[in-house]
FIDREN-655232 format. One record per atom (N, C-alpha, C): residue number from 1; atom name; y, x, z. Coordinates in steps of 0.02 Angstrom, whole numbers. Atoms other than C-alpha are relative to their C-alpha. Layout:
<sites>
SITE   marti   gufi    north     east       up
SITE     NUM     CA        Y        X        Z
...
</sites>
This chain:
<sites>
SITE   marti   gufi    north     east       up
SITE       1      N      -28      -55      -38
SITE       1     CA    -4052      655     -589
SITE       1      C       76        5      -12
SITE       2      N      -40        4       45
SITE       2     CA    -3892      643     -697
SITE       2      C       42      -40       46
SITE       3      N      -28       40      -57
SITE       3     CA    -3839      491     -590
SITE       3      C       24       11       76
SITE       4      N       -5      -63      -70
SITE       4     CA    -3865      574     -430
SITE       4      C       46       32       17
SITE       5      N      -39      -53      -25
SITE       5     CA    -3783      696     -445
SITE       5      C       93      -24      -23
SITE       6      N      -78       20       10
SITE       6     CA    -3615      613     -514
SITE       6      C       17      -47       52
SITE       7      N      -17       28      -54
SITE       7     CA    -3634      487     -371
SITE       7      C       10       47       59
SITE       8      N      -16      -50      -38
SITE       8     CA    -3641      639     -269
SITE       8      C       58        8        6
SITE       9      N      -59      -44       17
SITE       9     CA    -3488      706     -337
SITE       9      C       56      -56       30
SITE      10      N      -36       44      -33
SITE      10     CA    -3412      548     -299
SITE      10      C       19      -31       58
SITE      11      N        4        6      -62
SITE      11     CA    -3427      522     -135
SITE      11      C       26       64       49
SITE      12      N       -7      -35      -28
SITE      12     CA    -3401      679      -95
SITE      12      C       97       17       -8
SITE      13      N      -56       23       11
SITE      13     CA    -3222      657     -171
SITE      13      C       13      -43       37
SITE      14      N      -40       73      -18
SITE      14     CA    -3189      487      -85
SITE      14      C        4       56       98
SITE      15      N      -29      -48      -38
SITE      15     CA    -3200      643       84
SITE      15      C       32       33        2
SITE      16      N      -43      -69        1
SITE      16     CA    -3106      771       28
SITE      16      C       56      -22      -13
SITE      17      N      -63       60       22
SITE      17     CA    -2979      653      -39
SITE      17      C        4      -35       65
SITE      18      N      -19       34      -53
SITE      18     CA    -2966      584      122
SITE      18      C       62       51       54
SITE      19      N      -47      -68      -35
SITE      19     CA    -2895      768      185
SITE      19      C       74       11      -39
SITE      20      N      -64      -16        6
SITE      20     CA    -2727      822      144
SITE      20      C      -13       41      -46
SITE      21      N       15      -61       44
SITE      21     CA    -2717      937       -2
SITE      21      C       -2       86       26
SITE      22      N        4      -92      -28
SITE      22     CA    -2709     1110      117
SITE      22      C      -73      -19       12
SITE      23      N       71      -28      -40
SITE      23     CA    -2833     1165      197
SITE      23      C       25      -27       79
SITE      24      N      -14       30      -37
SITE      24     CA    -2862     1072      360
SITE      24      C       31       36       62
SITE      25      N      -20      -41      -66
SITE      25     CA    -2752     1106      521
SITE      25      C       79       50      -14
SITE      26      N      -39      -49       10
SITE      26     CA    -2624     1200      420
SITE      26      C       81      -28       30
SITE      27      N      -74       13        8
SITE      27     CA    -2479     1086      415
SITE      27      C      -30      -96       31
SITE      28      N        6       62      -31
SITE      28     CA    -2477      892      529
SITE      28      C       13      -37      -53
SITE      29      N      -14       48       53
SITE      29     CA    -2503      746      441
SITE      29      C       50      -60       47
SITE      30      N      -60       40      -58
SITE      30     CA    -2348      618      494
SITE      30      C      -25      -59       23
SITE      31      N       16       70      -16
SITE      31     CA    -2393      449      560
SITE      31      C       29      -34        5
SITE      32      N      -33       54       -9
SITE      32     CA    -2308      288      546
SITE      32      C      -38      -56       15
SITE      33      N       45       67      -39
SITE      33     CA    -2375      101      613
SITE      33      C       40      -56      -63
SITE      34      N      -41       47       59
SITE      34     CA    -2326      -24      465
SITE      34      C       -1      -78       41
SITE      35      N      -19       64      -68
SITE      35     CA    -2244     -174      564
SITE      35      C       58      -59      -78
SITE      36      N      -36       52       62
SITE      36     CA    -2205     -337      446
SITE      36      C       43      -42       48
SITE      37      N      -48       41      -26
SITE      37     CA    -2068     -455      490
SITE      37      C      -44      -56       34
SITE      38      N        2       59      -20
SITE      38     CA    -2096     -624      584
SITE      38      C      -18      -46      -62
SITE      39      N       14       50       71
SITE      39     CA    -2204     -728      458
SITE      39      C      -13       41      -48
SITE      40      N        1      -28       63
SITE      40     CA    -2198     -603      328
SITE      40      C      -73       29       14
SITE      41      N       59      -29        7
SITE      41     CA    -2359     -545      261
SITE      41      C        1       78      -43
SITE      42      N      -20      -64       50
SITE      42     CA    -2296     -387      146
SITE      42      C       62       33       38
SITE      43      N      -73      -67       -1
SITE      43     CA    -2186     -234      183
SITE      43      C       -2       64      -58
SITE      44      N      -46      -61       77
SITE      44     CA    -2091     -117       69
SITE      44      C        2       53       23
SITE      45      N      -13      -59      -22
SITE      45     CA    -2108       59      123
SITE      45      C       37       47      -52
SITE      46      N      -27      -49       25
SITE      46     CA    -1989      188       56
SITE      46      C      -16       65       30
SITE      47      N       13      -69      -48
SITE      47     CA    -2026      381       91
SITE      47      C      -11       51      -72
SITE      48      N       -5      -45       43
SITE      48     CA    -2041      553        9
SITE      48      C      -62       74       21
SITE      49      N       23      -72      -25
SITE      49     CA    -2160      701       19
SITE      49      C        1       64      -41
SITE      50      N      -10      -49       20
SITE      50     CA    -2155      883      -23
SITE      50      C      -48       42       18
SITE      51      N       52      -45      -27
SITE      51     CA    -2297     1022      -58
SITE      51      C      -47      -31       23
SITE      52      N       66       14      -37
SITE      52     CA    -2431     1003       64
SITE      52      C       12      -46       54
SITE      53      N      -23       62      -22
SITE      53     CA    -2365      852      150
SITE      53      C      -17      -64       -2
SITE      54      N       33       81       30
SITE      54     CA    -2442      682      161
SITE      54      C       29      -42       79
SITE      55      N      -50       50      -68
SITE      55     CA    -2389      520      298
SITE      55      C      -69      -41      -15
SITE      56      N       41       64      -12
SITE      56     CA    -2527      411      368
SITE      56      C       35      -71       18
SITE      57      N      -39       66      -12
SITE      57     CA    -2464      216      371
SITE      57      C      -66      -17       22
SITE      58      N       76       85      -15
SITE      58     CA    -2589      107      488
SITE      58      C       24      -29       20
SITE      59      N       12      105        4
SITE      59     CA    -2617      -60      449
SITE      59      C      -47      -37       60
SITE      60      N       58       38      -30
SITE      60     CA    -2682     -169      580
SITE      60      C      -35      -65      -41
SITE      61      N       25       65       29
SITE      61     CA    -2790     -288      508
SITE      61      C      -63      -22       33
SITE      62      N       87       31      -13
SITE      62     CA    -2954     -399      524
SITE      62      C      -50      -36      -64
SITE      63      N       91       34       20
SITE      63     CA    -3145     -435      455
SITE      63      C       34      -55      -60
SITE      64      N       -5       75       40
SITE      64     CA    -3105     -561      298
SITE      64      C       72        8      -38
SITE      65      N      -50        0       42
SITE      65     CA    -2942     -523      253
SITE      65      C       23       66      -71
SITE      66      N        8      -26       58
SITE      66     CA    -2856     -456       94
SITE      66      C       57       85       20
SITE      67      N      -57      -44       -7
SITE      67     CA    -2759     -279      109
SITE      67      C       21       16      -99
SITE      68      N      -21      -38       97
SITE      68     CA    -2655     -249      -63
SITE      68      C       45       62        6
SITE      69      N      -37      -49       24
SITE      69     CA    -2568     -100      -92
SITE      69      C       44       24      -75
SITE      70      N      -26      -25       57
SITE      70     CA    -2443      -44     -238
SITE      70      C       57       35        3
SITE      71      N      -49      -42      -15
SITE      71     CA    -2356       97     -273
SITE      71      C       18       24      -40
SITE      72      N      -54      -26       73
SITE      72     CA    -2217      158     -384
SITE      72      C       40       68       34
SITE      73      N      -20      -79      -25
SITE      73     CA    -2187      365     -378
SITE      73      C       30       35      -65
SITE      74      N      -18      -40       65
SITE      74     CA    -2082      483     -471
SITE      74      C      -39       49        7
SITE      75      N       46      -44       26
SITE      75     CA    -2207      608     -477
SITE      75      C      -80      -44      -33
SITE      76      N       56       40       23
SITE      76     CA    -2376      554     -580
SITE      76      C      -50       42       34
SITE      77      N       65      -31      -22
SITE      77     CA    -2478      666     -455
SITE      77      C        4      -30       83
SITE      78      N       -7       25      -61
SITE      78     CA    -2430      568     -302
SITE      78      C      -62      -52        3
SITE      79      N       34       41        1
SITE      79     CA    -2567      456     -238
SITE      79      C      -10      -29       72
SITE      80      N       54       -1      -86
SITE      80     CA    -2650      379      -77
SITE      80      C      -52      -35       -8
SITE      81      N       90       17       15
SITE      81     CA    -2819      328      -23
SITE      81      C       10      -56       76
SITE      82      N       23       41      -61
SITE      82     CA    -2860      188      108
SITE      82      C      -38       19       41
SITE      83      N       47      -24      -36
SITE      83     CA    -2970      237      241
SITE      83      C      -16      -46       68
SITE      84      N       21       44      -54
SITE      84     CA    -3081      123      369
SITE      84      C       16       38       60
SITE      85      N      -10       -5      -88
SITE      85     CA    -3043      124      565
SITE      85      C      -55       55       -3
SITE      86      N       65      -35      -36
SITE      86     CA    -3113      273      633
SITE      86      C      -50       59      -65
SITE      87      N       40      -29       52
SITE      87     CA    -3171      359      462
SITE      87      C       48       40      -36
SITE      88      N      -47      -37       66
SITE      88     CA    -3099      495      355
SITE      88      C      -54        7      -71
SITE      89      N       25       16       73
SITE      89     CA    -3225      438      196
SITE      89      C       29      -89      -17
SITE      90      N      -44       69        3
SITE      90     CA    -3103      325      122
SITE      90      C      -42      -43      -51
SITE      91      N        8       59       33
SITE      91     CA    -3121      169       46
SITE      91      C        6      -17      -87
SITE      92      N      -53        5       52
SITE      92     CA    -3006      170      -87
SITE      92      C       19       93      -36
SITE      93      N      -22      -92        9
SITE      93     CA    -2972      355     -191
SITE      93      C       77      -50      -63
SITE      94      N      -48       21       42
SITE      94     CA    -2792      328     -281
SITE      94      C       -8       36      -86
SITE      95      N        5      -58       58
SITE      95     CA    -2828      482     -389
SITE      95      C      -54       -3      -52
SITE      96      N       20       -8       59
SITE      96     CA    -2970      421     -488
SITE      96      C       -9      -87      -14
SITE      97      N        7       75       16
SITE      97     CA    -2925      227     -452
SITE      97      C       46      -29      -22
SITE      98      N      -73       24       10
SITE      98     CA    -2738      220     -464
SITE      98      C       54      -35       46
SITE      99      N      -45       -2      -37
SITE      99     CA    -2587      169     -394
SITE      99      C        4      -72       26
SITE     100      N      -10       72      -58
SITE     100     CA    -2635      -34     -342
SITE     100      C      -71      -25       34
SITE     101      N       62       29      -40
SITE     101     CA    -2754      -78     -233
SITE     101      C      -21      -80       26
SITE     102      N       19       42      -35
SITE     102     CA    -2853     -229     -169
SITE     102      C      -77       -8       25
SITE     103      N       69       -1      -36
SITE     103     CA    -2973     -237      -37
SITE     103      C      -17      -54       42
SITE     104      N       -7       43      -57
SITE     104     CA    -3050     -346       61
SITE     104      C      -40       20       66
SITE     105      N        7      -48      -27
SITE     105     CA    -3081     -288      227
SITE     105      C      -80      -21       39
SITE     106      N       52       20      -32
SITE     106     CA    -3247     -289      317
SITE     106      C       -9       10       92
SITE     107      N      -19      -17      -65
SITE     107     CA    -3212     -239      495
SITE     107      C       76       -9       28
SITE     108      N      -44       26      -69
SITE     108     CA    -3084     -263      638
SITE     108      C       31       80       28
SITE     109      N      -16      -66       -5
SITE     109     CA    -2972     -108      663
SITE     109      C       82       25      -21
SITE     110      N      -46      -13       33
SITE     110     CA    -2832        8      600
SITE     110      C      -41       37      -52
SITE     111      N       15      -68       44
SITE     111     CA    -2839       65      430
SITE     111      C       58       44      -19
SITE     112      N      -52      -58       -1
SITE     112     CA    -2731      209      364
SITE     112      C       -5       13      -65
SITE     113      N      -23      -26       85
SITE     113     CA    -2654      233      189
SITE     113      C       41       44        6
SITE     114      N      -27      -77        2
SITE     114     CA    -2633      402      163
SITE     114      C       59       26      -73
SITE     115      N      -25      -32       58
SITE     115     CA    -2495      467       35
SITE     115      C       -3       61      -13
SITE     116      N       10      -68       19
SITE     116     CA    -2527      641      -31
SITE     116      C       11       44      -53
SITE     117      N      -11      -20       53
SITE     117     CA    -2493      750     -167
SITE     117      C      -63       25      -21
SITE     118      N       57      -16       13
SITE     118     CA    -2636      817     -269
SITE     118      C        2       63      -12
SITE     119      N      -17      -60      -28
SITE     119     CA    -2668      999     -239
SITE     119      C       42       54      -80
SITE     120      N      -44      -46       75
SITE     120     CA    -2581     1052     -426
SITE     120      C       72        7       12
SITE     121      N      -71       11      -15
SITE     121     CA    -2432      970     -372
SITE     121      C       22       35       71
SITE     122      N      -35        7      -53
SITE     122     CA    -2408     1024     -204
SITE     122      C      -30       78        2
SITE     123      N       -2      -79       -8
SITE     123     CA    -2471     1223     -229
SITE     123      C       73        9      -22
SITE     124      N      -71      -20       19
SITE     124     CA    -2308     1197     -333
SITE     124      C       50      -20       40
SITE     125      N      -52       30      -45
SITE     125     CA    -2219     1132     -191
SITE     125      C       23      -52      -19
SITE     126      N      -18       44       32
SITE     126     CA    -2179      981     -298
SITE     126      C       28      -46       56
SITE     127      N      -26       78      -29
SITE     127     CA    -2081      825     -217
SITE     127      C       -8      -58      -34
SITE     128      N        8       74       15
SITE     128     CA    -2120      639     -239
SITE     128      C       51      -58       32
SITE     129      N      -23       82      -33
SITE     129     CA    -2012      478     -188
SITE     129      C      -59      -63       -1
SITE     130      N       35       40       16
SITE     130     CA    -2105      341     -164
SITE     130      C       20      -51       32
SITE     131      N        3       76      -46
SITE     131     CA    -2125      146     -113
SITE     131      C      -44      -37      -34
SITE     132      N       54        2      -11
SITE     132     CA    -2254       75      -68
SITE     132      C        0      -94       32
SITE     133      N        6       53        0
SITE     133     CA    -2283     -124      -79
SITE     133      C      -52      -38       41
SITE     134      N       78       19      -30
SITE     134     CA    -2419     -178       83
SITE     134      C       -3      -54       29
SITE     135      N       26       68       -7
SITE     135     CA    -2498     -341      100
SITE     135      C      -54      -16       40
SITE     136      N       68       26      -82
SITE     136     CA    -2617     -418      240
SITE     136      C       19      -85      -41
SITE     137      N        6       78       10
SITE     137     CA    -2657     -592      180
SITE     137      C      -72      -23        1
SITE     138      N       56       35      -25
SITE     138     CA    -2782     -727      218
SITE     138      C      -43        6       56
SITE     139      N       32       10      -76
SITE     139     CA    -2896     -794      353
SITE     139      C      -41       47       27
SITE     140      N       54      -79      -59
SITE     140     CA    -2974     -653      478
SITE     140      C      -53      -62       25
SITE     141      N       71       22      -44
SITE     141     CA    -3142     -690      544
SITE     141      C      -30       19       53
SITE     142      N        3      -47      -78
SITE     142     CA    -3143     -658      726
SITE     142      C      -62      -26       24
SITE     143      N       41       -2       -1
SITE     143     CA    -3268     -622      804
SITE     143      C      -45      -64       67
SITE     144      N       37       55      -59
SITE     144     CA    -3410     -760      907
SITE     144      C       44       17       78
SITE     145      N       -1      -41      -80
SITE     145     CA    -3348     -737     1100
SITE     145      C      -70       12       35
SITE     146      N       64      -12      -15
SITE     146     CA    -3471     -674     1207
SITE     146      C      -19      -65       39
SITE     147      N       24       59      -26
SITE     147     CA    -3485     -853     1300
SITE     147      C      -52      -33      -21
SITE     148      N       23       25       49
SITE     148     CA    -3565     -902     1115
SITE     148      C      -61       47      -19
SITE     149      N       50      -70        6
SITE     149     CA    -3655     -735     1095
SITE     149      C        2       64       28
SITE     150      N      -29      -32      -39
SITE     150     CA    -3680     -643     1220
SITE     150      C        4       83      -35
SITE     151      N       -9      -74       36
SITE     151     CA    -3631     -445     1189
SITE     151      C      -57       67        4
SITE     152      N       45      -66      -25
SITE     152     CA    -3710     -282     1213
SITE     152      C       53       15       49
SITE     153      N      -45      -24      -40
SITE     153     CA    -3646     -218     1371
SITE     153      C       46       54       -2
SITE     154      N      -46      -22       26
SITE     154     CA    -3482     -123     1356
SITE     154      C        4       23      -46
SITE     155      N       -1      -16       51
SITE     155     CA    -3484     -153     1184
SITE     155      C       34      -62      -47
SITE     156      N       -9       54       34
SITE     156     CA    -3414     -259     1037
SITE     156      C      -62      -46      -25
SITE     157      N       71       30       50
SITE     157     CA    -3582     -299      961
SITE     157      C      -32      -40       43
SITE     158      N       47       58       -9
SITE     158     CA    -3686     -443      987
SITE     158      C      -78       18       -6
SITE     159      N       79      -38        6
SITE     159     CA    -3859     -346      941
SITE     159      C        2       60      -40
SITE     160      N       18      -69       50
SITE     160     CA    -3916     -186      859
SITE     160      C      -89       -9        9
SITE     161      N       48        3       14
SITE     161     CA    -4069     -131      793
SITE     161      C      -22       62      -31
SITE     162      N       11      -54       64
SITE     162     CA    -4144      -15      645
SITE     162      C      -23      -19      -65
SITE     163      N       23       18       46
SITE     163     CA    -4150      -41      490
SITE     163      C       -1       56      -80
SITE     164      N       40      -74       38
SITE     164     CA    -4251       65      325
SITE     164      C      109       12      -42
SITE     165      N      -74      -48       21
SITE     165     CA    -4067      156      240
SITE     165      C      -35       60      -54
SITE     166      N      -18      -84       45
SITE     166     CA    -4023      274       94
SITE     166      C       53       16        8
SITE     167      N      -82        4      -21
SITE     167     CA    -3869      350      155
SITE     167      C       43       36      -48
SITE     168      N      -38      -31       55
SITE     168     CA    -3750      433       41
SITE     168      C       -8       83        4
SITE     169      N       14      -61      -21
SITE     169     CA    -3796      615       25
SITE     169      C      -92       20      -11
SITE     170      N       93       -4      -28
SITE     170     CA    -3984      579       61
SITE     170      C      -43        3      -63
SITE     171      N       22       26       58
SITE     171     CA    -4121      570      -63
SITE     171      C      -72      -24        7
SITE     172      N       80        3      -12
SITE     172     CA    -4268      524       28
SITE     172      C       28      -77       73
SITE     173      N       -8       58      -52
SITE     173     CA    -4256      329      127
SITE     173      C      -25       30       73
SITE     174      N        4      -27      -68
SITE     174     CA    -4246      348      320
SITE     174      C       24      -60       46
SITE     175      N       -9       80      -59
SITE     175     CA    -4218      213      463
SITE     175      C       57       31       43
SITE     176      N      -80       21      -21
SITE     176     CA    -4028      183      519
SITE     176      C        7      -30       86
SITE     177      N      -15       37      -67
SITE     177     CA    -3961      131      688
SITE     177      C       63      -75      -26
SITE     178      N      -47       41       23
SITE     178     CA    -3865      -39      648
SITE     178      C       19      -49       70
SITE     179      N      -50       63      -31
SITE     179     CA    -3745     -153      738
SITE     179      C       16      -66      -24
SITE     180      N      -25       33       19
SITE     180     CA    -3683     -312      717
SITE     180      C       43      -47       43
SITE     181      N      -52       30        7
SITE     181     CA    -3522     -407      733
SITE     181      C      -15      -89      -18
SITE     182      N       -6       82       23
SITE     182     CA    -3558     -612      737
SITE     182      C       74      -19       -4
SITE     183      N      -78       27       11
SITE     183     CA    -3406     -700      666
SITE     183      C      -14      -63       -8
SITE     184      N        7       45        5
SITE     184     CA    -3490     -859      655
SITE     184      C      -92      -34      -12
SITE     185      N       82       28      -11
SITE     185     CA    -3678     -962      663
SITE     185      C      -16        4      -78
SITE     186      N       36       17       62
SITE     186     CA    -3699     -966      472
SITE     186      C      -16       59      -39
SITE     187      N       23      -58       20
SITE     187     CA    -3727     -797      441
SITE     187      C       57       64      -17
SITE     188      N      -48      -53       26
SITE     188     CA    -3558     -717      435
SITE     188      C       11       47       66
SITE     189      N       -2      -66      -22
SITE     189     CA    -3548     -535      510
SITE     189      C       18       50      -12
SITE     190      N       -5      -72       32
SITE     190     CA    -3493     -369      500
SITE     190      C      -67       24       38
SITE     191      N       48      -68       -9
SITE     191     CA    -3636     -250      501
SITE     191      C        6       63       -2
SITE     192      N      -24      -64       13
SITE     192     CA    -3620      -76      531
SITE     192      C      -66       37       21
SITE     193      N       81      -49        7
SITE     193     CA    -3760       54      485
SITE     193      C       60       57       26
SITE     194      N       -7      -55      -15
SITE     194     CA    -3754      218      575
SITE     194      C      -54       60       -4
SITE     195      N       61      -62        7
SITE     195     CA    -3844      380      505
SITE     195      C       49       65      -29
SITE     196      N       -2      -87      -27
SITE     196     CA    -3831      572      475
SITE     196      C       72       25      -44
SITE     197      N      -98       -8       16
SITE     197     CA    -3659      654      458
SITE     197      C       45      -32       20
SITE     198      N      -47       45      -52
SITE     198     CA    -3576      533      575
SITE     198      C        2      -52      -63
SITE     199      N      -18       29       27
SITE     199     CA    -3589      417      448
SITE     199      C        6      -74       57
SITE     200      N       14       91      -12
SITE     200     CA    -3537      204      489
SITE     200      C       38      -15      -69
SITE     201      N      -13       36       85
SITE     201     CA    -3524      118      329
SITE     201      C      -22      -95       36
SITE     202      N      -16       58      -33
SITE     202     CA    -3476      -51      394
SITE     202      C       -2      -81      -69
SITE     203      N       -2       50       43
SITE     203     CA    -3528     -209      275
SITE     203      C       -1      -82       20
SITE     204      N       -4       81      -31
SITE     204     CA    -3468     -396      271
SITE     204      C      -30      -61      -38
SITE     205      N       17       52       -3
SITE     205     CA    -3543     -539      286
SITE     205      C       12      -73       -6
SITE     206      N      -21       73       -3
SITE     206     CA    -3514     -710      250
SITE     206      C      -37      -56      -28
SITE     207      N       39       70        9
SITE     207     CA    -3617     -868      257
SITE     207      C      -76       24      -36
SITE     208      N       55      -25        1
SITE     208     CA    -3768     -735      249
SITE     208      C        7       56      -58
SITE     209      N       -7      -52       62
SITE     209     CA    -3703     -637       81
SITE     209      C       43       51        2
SITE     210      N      -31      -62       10
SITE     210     CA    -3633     -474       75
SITE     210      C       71       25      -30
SITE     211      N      -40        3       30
SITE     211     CA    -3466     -490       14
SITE     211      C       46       60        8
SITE     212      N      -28      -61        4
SITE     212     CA    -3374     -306       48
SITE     212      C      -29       56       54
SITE     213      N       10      -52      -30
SITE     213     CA    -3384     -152      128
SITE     213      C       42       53        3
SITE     214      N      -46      -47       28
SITE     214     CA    -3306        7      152
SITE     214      C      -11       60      -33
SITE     215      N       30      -37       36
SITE     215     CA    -3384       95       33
SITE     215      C       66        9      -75
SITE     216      N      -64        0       57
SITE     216     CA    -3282      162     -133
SITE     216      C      -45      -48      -57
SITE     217      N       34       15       52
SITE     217     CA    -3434      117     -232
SITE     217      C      -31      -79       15
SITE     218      N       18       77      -16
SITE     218     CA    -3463      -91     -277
SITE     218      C      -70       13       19
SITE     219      N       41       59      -24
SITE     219     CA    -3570     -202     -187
SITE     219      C      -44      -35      -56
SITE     220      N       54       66       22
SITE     220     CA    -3718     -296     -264
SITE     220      C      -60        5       57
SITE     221      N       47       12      -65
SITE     221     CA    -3869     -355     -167
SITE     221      C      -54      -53      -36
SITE     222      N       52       40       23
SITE     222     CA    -4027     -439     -183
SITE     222      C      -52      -43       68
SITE     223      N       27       26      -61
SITE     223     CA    -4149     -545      -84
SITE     223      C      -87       48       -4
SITE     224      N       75       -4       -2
SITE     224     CA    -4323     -470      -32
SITE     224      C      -36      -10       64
SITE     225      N       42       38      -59
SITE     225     CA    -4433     -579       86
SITE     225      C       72      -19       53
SITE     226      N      -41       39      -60
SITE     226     CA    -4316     -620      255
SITE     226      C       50       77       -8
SITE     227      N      -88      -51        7
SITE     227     CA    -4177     -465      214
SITE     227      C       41        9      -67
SITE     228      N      -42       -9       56
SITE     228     CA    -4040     -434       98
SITE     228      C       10       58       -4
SITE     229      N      -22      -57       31
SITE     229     CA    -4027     -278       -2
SITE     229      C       35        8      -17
SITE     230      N      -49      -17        0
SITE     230     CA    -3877     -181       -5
SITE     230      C        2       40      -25
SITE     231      N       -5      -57       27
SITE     231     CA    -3841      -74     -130
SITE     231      C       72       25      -15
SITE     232      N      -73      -32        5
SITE     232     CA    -3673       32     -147
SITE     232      C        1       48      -36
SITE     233      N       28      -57       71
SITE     233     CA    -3661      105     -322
SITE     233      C      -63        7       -9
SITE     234      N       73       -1        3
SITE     234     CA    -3835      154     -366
SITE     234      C      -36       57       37
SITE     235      N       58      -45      -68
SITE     235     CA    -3876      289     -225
SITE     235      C      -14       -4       62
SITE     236      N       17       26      -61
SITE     236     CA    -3853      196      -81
SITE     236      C      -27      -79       28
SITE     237      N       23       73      -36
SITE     237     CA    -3926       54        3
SITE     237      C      -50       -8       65
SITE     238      N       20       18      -79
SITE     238     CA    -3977      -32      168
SITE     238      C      -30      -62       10
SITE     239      N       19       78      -17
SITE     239     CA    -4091     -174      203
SITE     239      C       14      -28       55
SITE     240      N      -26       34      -60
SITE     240     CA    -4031     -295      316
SITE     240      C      -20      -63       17
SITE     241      N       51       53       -2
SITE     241     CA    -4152     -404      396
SITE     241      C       34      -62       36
SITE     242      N      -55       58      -15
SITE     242     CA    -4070     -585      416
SITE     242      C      -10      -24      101
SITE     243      N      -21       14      -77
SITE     243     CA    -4119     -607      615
SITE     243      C       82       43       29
SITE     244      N      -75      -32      -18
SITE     244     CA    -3974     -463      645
SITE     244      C       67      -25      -12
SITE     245      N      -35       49       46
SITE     245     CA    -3858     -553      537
SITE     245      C        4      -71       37
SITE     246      N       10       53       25
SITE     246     CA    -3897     -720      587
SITE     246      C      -17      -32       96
SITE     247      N       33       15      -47
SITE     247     CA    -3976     -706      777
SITE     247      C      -45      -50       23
SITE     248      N       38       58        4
SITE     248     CA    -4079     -828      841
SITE     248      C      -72       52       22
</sites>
């Protein structure tokens, strides 16, 4: 029970930590588009926030590759959190992971590194400087065309299905709506489970094994009969039966 409930707690952090330290709606969060040179794979962001103030930076990236992050602040309550395309339950929490990141990404999208103050610092109105070191490297894994496999109609995905799910929150297994993303015949895919609370918790694939996600909590996995078990930290997991994965 003990477990539970601290994975609870944790997850429920890697949301709230995704919000701005007000209270939502009070005050705009800024947005910038992080644009690297010609060839260059890293940019240097300089910037500053104050109070209840935070700046979204999105990253375009893709399926396979590495995003790094590092960041050097004069305040020690400054932080940010990564957050998948389309999701405000981030990836990445700065505040109980720290100030360098490396991920590797499992989906095709923008993500958004949030800088923020943490709500001690910024009831006090506190100011931060910061810069912020961001990296996109290595090979993306784009996805089959539909010539090769055909799609779901006006859709990215190549097939969906259902498959049994414990979703984060839950405490009783329940059957998922899932997608999948072919990136290649040998088993590499993004998969993306969809269940209650708008959740998509998007996991990747490669050469049939499970290699990230955008979950805060690691990845391990196991085999049982024709699916791979997906577990994320020890309260979630998703079986994922290898035809979806794998088609055919």
């Amino acid at each position: 029970m003990t477990h539970r409930i601290v994975a609870a707690s944790l997850l429920l952090l890697a949301v709230n930590a995704a919000l701005p330290s007000h209270a939502a709606g009070i005050s705009a969060i800024r947005s910038e588009t992080v644009r690297f040179a010609k060839g260059a794979t890293t940019a240097q962001i300089r910037g500053s926030i104050k109070g209840d103030a935070s700046v979204d930076y999105r990253i375009d990236a893709r399926a396979g590759q590495m995003l790094t992050v590092a960041m050097k602040t004069s305040n020690e309550s400054a932080y940010f959190n990564i957050n998948p395309p389309g999701s405000q339950m981030s990836m990445f929490v700065g505040s109980t992971t720290g100030t360098d990141a490396t991920v590797m990404l499992p989906t095709d999208g923008t993500y958004v590194l949030r800088v923020y103050l943490m709500r001690n610092a910024s009831r006090r109105n506190e100011m931060a400087s910061y810069t912020l070191t961001v990296g996109v490297t290595g090979r993306a894994l784009p996805p089959l065309p539909a010539a090769q496999d055909a799609l779901i109609p006006g859709t990215k995905f190549h097939a969906s299905g259902e498959v049994r799910c414990l979703p984060p929150f839950e405490t009783k297994a329940q059957r998922c709506d899932a997608f999948v993303i072919r990136r290649g015949v040998d088993g590499t895919a993004t998969v993306e489970v969809r269940g209650p609370n708008a959740l998509r918790r998007r996991i990747l694939f490669v050469a049939g094994v499970p290699v990230a996600s955008d979950a805060t909590e690691p990845l391990t996995h196991a085999r049982e009969g024709d699916r791979t078990v997906v577990k994320l930290g020890t309260d979630e997991r998703y079986e994922i039966p290898d035809p979806l994965v794998q088609g055919g």
